[in-house]
C-alpha positions as CSV (number, residue, x, y, z in Angstrom):
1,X,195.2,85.1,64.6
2,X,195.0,83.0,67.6
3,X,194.3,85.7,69.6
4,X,191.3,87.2,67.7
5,X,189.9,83.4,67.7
6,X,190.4,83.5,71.3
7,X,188.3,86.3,71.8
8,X,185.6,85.3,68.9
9,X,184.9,82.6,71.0
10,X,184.5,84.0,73.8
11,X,182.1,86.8,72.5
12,X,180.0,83.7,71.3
13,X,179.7,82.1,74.3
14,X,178.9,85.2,76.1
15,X,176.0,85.3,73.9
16,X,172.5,84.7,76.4
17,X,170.7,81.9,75.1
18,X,167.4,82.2,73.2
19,X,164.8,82.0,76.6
20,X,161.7,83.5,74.6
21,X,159.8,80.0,74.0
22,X,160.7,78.5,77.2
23,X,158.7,81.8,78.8
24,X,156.3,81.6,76.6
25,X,155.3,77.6,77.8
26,X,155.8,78.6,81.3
27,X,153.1,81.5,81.1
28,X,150.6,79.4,78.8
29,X,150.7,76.6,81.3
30,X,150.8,78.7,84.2
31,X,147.3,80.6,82.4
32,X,145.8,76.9,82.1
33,X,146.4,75.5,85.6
34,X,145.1,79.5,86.9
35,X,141.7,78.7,84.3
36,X,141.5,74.8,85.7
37,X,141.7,75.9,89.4
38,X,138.8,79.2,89.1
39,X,136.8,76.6,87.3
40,X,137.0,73.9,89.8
41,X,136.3,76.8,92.6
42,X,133.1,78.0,90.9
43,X,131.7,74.3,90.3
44,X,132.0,73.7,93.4
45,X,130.4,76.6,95.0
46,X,127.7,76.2,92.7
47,X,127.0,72.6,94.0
48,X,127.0,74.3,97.6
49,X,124.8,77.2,96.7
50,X,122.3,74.6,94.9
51,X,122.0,72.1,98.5
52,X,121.4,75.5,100.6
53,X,119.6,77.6,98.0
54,X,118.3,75.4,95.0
55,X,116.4,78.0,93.7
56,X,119.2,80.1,92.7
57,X,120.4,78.8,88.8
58,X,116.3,78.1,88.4
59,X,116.0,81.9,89.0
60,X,118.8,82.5,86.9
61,X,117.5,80.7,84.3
62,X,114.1,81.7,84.0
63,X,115.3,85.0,83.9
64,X,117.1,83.9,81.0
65,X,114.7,82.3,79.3
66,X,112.6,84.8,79.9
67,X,114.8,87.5,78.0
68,X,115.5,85.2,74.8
69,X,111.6,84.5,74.8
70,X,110.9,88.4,74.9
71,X,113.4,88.2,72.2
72,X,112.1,85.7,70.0
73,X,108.4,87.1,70.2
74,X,107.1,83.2,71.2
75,X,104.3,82.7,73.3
76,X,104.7,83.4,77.1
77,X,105.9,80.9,79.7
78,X,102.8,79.2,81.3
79,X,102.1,76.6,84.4
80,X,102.0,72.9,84.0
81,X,98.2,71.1,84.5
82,X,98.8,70.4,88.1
83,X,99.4,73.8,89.4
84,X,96.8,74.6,87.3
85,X,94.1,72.3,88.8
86,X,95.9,73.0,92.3
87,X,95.1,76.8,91.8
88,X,91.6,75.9,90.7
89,X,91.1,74.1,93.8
90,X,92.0,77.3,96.2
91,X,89.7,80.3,95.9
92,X,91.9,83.5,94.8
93,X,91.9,84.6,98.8
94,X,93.7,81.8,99.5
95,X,96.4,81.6,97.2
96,X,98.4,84.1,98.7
97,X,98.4,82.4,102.5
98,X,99.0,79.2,101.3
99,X,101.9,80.3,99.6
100,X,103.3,83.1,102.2
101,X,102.8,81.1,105.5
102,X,105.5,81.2,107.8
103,X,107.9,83.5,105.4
104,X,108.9,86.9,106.9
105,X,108.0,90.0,104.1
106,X,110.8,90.4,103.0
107,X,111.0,86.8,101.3
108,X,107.3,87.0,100.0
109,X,107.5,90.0,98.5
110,X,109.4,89.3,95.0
111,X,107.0,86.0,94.4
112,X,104.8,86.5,91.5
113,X,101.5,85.5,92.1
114,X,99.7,86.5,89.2
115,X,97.7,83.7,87.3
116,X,96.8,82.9,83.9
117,X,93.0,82.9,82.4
118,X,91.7,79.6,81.6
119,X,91.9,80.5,77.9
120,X,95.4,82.0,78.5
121,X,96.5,78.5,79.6
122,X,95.6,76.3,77.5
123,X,98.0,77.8,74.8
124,X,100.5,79.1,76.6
125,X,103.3,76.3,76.4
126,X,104.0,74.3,79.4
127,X,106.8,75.7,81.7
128,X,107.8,74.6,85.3
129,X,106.7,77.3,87.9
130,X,109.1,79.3,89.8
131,X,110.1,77.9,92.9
132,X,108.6,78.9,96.1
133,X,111.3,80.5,98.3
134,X,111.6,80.1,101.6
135,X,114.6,79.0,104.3
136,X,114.4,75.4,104.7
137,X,114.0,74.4,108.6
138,X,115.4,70.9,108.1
139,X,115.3,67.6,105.8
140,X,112.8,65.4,106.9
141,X,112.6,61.1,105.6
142,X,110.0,59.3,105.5
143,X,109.8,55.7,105.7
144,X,106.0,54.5,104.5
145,X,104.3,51.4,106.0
146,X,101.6,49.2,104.5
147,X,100.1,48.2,101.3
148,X,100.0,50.9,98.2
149,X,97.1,52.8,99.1
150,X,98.0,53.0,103.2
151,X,101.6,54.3,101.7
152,X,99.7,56.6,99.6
153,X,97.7,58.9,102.2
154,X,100.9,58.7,104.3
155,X,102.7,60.3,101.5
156,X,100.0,63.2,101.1
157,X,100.0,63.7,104.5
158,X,103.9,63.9,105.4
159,X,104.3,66.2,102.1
160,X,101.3,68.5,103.9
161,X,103.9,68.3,106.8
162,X,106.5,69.5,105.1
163,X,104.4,72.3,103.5
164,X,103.5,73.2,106.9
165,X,106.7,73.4,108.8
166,X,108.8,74.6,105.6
167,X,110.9,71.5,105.7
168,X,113.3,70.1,102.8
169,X,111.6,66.3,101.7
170,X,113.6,63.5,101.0
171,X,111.5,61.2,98.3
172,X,110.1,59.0,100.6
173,X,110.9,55.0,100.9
174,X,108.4,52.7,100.7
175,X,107.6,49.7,102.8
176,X,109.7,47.1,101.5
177,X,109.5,44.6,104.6
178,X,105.6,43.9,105.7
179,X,103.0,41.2,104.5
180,X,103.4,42.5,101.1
181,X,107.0,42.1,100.5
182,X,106.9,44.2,97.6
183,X,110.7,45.3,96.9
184,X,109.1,48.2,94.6
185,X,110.8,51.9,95.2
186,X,109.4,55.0,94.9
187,X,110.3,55.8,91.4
188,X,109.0,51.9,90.2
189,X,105.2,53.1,91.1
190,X,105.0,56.8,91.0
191,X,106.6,59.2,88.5
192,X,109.2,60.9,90.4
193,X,110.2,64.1,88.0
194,X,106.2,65.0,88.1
195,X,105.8,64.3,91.7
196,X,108.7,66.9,92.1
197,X,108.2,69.1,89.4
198,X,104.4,69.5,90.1
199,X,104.9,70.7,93.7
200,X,107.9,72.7,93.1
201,X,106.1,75.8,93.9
202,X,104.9,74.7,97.7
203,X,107.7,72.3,98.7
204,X,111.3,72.0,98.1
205,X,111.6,68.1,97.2
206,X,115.1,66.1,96.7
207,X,115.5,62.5,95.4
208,X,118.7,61.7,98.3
209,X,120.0,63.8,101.3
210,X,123.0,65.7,100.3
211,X,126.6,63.8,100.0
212,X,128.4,66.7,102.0
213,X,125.9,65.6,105.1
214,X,125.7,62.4,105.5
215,X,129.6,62.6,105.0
216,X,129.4,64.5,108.8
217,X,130.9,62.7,111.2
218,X,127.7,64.4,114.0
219,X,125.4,63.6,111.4
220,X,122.8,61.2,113.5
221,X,119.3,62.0,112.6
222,X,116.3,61.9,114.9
223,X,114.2,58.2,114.0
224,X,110.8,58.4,115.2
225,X,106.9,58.0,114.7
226,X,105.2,61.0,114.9
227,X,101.7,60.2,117.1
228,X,99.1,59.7,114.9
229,X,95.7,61.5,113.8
230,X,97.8,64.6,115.3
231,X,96.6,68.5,114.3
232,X,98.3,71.3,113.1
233,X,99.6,72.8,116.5
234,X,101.5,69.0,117.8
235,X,103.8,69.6,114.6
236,X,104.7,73.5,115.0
237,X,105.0,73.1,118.9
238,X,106.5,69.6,119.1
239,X,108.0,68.7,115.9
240,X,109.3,71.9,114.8
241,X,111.6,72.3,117.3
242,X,113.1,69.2,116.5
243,X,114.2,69.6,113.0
244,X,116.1,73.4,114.6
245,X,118.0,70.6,117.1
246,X,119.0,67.9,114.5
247,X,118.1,69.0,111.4
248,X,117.4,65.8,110.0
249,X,114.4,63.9,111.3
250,X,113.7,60.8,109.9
251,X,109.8,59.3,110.3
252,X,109.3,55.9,110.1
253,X,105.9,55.7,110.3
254,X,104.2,57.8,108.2
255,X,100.0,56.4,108.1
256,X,97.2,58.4,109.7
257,X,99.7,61.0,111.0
258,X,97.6,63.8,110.1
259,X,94.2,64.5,111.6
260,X,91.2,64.0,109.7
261,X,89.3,67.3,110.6
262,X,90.4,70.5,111.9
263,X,93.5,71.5,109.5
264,X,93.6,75.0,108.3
265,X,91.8,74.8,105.0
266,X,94.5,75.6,102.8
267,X,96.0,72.7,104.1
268,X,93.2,70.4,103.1
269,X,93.2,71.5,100.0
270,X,97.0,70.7,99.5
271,X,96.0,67.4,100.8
272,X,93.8,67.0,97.8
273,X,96.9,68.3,95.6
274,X,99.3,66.1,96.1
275,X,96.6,62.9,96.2
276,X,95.1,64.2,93.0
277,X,97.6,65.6,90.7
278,X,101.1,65.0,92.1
279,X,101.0,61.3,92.5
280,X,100.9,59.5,89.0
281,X,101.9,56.5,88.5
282,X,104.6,55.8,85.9
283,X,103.9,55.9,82.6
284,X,104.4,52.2,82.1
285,X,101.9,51.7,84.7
286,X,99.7,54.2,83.3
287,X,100.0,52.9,79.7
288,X,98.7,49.3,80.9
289,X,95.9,50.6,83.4
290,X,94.2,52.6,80.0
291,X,95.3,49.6,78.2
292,X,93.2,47.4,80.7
293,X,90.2,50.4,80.8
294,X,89.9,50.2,77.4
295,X,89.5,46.7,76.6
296,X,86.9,47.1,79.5
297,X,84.8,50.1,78.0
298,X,84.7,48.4,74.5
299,X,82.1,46.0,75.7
300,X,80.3,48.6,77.1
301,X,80.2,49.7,81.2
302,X,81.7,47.1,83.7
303,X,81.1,47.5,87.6
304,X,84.9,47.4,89.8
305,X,84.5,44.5,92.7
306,X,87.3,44.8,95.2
307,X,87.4,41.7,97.0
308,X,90.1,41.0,100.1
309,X,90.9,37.9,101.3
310,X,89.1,38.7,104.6
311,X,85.6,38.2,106.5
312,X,83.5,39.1,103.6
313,X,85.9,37.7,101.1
314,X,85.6,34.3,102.7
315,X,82.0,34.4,102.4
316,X,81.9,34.3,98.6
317,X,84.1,31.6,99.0
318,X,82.9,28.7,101.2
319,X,85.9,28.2,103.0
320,X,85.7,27.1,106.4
321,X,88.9,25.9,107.0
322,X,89.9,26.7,110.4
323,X,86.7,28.4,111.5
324,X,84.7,27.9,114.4
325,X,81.0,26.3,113.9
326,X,79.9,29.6,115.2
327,X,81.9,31.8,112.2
328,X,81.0,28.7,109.9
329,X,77.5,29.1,110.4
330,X,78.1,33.0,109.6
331,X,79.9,32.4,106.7
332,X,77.0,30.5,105.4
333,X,74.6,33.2,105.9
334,X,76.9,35.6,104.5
335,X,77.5,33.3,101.3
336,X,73.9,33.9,99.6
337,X,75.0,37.5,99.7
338,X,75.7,37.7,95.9
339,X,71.9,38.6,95.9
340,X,71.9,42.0,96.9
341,X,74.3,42.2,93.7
342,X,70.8,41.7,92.1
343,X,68.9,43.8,94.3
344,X,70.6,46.7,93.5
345,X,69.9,46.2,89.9
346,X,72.8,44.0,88.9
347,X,71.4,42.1,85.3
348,X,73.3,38.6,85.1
349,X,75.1,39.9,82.2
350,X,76.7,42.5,83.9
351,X,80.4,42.8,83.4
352,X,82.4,42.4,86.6
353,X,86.0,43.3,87.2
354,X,87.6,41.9,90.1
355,X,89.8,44.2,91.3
356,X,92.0,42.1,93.8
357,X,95.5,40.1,94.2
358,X,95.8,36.6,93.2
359,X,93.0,34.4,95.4
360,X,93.4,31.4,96.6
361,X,91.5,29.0,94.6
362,X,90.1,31.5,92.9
363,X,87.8,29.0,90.7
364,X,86.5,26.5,93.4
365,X,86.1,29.7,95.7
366,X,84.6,32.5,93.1
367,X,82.1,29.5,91.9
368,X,78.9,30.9,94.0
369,X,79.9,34.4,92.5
370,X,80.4,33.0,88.8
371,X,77.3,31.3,88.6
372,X,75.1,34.5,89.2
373,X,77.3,36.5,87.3
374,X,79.3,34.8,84.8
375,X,81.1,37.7,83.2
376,X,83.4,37.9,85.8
377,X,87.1,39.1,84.6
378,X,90.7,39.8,85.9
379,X,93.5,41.7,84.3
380,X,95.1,38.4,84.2
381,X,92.3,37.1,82.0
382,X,92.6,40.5,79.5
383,X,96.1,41.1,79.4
384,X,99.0,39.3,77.9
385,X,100.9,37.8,80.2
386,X,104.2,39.2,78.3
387,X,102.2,42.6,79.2
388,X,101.8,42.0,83.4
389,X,105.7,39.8,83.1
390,X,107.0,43.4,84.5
391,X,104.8,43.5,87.3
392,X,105.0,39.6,88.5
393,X,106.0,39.3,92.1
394,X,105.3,43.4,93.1
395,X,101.6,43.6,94.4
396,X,102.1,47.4,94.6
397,X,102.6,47.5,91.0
398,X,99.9,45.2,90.4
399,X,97.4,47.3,93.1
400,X,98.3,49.9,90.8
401,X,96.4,48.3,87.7
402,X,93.6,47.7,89.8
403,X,93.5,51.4,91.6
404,X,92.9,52.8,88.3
405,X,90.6,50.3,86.4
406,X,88.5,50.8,89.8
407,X,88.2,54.9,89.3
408,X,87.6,54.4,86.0
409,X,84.7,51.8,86.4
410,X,81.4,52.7,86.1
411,X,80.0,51.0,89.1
412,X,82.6,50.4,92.6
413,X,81.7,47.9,94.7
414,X,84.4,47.0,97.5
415,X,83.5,44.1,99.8
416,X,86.4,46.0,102.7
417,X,86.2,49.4,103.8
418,X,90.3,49.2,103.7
419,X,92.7,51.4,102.4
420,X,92.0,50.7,99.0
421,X,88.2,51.3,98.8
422,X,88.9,54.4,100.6
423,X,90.8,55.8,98.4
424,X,89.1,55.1,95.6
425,X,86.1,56.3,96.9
426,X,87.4,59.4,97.7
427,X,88.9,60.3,93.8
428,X,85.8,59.3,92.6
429,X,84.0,62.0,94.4
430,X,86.6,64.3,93.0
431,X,85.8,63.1,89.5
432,X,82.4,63.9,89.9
433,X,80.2,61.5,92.7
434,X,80.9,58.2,90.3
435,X,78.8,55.7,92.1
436,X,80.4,53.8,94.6
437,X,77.9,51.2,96.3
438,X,79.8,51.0,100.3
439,X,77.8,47.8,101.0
440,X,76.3,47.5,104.9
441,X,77.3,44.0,105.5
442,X,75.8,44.0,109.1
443,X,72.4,45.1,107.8
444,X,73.0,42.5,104.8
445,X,73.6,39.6,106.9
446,X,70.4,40.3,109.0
447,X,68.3,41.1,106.0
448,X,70.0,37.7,104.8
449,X,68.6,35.7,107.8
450,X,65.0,37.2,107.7
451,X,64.7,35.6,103.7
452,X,66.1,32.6,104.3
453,X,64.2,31.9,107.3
454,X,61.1,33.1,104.8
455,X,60.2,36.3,107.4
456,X,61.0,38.7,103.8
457,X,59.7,37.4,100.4
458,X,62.2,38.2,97.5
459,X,60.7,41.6,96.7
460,X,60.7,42.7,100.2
461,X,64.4,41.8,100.4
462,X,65.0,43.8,97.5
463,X,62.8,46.7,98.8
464,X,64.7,46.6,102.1
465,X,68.2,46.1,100.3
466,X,67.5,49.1,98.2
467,X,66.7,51.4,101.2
468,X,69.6,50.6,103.2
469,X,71.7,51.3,100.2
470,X,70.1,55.1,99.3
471,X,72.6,57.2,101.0
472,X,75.6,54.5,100.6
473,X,76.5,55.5,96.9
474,X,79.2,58.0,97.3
475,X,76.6,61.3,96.4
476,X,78.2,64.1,98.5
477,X,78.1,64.4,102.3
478,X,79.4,65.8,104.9
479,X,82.6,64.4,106.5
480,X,81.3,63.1,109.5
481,X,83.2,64.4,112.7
482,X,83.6,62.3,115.9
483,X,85.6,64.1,118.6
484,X,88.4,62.7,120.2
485,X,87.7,59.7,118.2
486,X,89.3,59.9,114.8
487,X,89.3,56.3,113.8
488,X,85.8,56.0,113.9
489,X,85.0,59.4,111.7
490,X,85.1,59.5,107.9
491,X,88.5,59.5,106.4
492,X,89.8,62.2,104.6
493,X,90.8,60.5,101.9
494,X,87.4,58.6,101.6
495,X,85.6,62.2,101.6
496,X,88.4,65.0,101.2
């Protein structure tokens, strides 16, 4: 009996333990960590593929989209407004350059360039275009100087740069440390998803240079200011070959860098694009500016008066504070210069907008102005001041308010041939040739002497005024060209 207990108990403990749930656990977790690993690995090459090839998941997906809309039987995919006003602005000869330039065969060939009618358009739904393929040649920054409007044409201009030399743009900065001390970014004036989304199709746009780059350790790029008023041929011989040796170039000066006349005219008109359609303003800018238009309009049409605090500025005011009797004594003449306001036709009731930042004095020094025109208004007088309280302390912001009520006006008056009254000039010639009256102060001022000194009676001043005002009220012209001397030729952006 012992015995067979004996050996009972060792039969039992010979027995192998159960081991089935303990494999079982090992080859679940094993099957999870395997899953957690190939999932890592494909994120991660998918955020490589998208900094060296962004338009890879967009292909993907529009493929896909495609397929479940073929599917559903909904209406086809169309393009956004932009690209439909930018493909209205190139003649169907020129679409294809514009869009193959500089891309080897190869590359072009699986682009689809076929367009939508007019009526197809407007009710197709609103899709993104397909991205416009090509192998970037380098990142290029841009660092804007000057006031809104300076920034503005700099921004056109270094995007037409980018077009040109196939080049990946960083959203540009803007100037944050000049007179205006506006600490506005990018995306706190203009609407960055349309600015990128609109232009999508020409040039390959990203809000910050990639993480994996700056992280290089040889990462330095190239600061510098391209030369300025420069053609087509200085950036594919000179600059070019830059972005192939550091990849990254970084402009820090970005206004007049492109020559007025003498681009390739697909160029120009991509110029025009990005000015026109690609830079909006945010929609709480835009919201207040037709907010502002349309308190405006309800009393009927209103005439835009941009007034700097400069020369002519000075001359409404009757300051003479640190003058010379000589500039005094100009300043006087200049003051009785509200008249020609009249000579052009200019009834005292007219409805004047003053489209400018906050004056000095503005009461005491408006006063000559006010009396001969006493509806004289500033968004600060029409708005709440809860409703500009967002805007306080950035004159960009504020510029913005008065950049659209000035398109929109019926008459535009600027006293300064600046930035500002430049550009506005120029989209009101796109909107149609709205009048814009580019006062001659030199011819003013001497017109101004010969009726005070009695030489011209008041009609005859008027008569004169009139005359030398005919071909000054932005009807269509051509751009006038001066040869090696681009500052003194019509700019682009006042006549694109």
């Amino acid at each position: 009996m012992e015995v067979r207990s004996e050996a009972l108990s060792l039969r039992y403990d010979k027995l192998p333990t159960p081991v089935l749930p303990k494999t079982r656990l090992q080859l679940w977790f094993f099957r999870v960590c395997c899953g957690i690993l190939l999932w890592t690995c494909f994120v991660q090459l998918i955020a490589v593929g998208e900094l060296w090839h962004p338009q890879l998941l967009t292909g993907l997906s529009n493929r896909l989209s495609r397929f479940t809309c073929s599917h559903r039987k909904e209406e086809p995919p169309s393009i956004t407004a932009p690209i439909i006003m930018h493909r209205q602005l190139l003649p169907s000869s020129e679409i294809a350059p514009l869009h193959r330039q500089l891309l080897p065969p190869s590359e072009t060939a699986s682009i689809p360039r076929q367009l939508p009618t007019s009526t197809e358009s407007t009710a197709m739904p609103r899709h993104l275009p397909p991205p416009r393929i090509y192998k970037s040649n380098g990142y290029l920054k841009v660092s804007c100087n000057g006031g809104l409007n300076q920034m503005r044409a700099g921004i056109c201009d270094m995007v037409t740069v980018a077009r040109l030399l196939n080049l990946t743009l960083v959203v540009p900065e803007l100037d944050k440390t000049s007179f205006w001390a506006d600490p506005s970014n990018f995306g706190d004036i203009f609407n960055v998803k349309h600015f990128i989304n609109s232009l999508r199709d020409e040039v390959r746009i990203i809000k910050r240079m990639p993480k994996w780059l700056s992280r290089k350790t040889a990462y330095k790029p190239l600061v510098m200011p391209p030369v300025s008023w420069s053609s087509e041929k200085y950036y594919l011989e000179q600059i070019l070959p830059l972005f192939r040796r550091y990849k990254v170039v970084h402009f820090n000066k970005a206004d007049t860098r492109l020559a007025n006349n003498g681009l390739p005219i697909h160029l120009q008109k991509f110029r025009c694009c990005v000015n026109f359609e690609a830079l909006k303003f945010t929609p709480q800018i835009e919201a207040l500016g037709h907010k502002l238009i349309q308190i405006l309009q309800q009393k009927g049409p209103f005439v835009a008066l941009h007034l700097r605090y400069e020369m002519d500025m000075l001359a409404f005011s009757g300051c003479t504070q640190g003058c010379t009797d000589e500039e005094a004594g100009e300043l006087k003449r200049m003051r009785y210069a509200y008249p020609c306001f009249a000579s052009i036709r200019l009834r005292k009731d007219t409805r004047i907008y003053i489209a400018s930042g906050e004056i000095y004095g503005s009461k005491r020094r408006l006063a000559a102005l006010r009396d001969a025109f006493p509806q004289i208004v500033k968004k600060e007088m029409l708005l709440d001041s809860r409703d500009l309280q967002q805007f306080q302390n950035h004159s960009s912001q504020m510029s913005a308010l008065d950049f659209m009520v000035s398109v929109a006006s019926d008459i535009f008056i600027p006293t300064y041939d600046g930035n500002m009254a430049k550009l506005v000039e120029g989209h009101r010639r796109y909107l149609g040739f709205k009048k814009t009256i580019l006062l001659d102060r030199k011819r003013l001022v001497e017109l101004l002497d010969l009726h005070q000194n009695r030489t011209l009676s008041w009609n005859e001043f008027v008569i004169a005024v009139r005359s030398a005002h005919e071909k000054r009220v932005g009807q269509p012209a051509n751009r006038r060209v001066i040869v090696d001397k681009p500052k003194d030729e019509d700019y682009f952006y006042a006549n694109p």
